[in-house]
N, C-alpha and C positions, 0 to 999 in steps of 0.2 A: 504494500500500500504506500500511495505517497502522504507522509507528514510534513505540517509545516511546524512542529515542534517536537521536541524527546523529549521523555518527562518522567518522575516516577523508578529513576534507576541508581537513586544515591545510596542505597542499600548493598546492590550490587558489589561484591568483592572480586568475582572470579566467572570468565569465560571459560565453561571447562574445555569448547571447538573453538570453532569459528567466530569472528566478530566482525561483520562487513554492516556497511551503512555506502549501497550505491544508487543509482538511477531515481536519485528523487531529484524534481525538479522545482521543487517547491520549500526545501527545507536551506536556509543561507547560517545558519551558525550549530553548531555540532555542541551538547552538554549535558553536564546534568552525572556525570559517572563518575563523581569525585571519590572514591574507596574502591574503583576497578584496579586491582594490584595485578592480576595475571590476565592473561590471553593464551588458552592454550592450544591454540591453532592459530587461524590467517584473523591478521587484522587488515582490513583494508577497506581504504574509502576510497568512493570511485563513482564516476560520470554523476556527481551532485552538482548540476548547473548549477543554480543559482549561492552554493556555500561560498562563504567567505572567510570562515574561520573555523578551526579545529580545538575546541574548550573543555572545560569539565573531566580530564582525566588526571588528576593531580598526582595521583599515587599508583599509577600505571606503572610498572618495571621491569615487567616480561612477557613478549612476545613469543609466543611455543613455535612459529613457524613463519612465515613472510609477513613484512607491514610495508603495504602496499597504501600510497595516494598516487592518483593519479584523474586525469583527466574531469579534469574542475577548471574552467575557463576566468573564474573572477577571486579564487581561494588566493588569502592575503597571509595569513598565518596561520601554524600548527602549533604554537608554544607547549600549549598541554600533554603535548608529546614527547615534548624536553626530559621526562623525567623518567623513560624508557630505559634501563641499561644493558638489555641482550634481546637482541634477536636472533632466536636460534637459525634462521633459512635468511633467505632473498631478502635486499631491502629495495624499493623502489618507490622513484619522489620521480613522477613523471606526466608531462604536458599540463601541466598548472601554471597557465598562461603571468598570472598575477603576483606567485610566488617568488618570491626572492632566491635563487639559486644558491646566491653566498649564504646571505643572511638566517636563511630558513632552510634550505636542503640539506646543503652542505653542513651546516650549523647544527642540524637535527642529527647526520652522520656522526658530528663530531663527538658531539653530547655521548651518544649511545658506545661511540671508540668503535675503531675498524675490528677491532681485536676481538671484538663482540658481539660481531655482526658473523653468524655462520656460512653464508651462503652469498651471492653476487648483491656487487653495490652498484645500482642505476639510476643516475641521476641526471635526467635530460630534460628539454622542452618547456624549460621552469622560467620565467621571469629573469630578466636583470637584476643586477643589486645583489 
């Protein structure tokens, strides 16, 4: 279904799969999962037209398999994501037209350390800066 808000998930500690949030076209700011500690499978957010920012995950800090953004044409930040420190497979920060490369891709990479990151780092198609 498409939302225009998440709501209702600050309880939430732990993905025990999968955690994807894509093809909504109607949802512009991502929140609300402030005590999500683990992901134990794919996190990934993907084709959200109209998002512009990645919020609410404060105490996020492991990813069990790929953390994928990608293909978000107006996404301006992921800060919330900063605070990731393994992902166990693939990382990919890809065609985020609005996204800052250095500031935010790259940035996001760094946080997390290559050392940390299991599987291929892909970071294209992202914004200046």
């Amino acid at each position: 279904p498409v939302l225009a808000t998440l709501g209702g998930f600050g309880s939430l500690t732990t993905a025990a799969d999968k955690f994807e949030i894509k093809n909504n076209g109607v949802l512009s700011v991502i929140g609300g999962f402030g005590q999500l500690a683990t992901v134990g499978g794919n996190l990934k957010f993907e084709a959200n037209s109209v998002l512009t920012g990645i919020g609410g995950f404060g105490t996020l800090v492991t990813v069990g398999d790929n953390l994928e953004v990608k293909d978000h044409p107006l996404l301006m930040n992921m800060n919330a994501l900063f605070t990731i420190d393994v992902v166990v497979d693939d990382f990919k920060i890809q065609n985020n037209g609005f996204l800052p490369t250095v500031g935010q891709a790259e940035a996001l990479r760094d946080a997390v350390g290559v050392s940390d990151i299991g599987g291929t780092i892909t970071i294209t198609g992202n914004g200046p800066g």
